[in-house]
C-alpha positions as CSV (number, residue, x, y, z in Angstrom):
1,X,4.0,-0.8,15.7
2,X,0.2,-1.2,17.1
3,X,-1.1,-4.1,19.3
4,X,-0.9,-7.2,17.1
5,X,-4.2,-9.0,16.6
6,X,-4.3,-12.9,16.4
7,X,-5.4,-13.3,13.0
8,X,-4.5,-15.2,9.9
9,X,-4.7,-14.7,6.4
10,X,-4.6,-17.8,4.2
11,X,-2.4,-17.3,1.4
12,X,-1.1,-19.7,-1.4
13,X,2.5,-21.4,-1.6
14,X,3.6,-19.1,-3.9
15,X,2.2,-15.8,-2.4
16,X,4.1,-17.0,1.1
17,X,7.1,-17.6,-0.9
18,X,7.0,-13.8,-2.5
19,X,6.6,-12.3,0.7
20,X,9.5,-14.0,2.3
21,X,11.7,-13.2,-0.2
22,X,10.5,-9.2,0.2
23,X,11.1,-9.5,4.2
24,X,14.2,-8.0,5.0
25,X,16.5,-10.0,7.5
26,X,14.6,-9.2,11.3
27,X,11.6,-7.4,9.6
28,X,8.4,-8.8,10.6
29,X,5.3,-10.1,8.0
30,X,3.4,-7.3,10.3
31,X,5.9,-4.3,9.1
32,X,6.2,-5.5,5.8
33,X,2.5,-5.8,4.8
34,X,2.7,-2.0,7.1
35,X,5.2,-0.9,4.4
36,X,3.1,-2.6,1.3
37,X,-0.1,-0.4,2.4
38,X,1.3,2.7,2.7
39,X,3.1,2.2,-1.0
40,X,-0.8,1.2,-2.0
41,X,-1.6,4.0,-0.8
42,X,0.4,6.1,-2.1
43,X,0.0,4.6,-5.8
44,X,-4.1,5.1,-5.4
45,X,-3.5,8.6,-4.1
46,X,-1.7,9.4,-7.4
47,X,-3.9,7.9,-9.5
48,X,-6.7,9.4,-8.3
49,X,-4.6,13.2,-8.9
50,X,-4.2,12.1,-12.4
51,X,-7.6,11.0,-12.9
52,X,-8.7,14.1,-11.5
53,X,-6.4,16.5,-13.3
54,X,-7.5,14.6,-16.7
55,X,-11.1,14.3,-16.4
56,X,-11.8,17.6,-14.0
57,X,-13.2,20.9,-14.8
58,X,-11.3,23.7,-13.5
59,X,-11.6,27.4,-13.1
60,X,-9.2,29.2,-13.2
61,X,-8.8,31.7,-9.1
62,X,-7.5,35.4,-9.2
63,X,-5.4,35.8,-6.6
């Protein structure tokens, strides 16, 4: 994991209380918000392949 930075992110009761019960036992907020993103990521990525695939205009290459 990178440098951490000294920041702080206000969340509500109940959004605190999500994320703690996510956290593995000895995982840190930091890795588990790391892990979050890259699912995120992965979901948008996906969507945006199906997007594409359905609304795109293709031509067909001869190999």
């Amino acid at each position: 994991m990178g440098e951490a930075a000294d920041k702080r992110i206000p969340v509500t009761r109940e959004v605190w209380e999500d994320l703690s019960d996510l956290k593995r036992p000895g995982e840190t907020f930091a890795g588990l918000l790391a892990e979050m993103i890259e699912h995120e990521k992965e979901r948008r990525l996906f969507l945006d392949m199906e997007r594409i695939e359905r609304e795109g205009s293709f031509v067909e290459l001869r190999l």
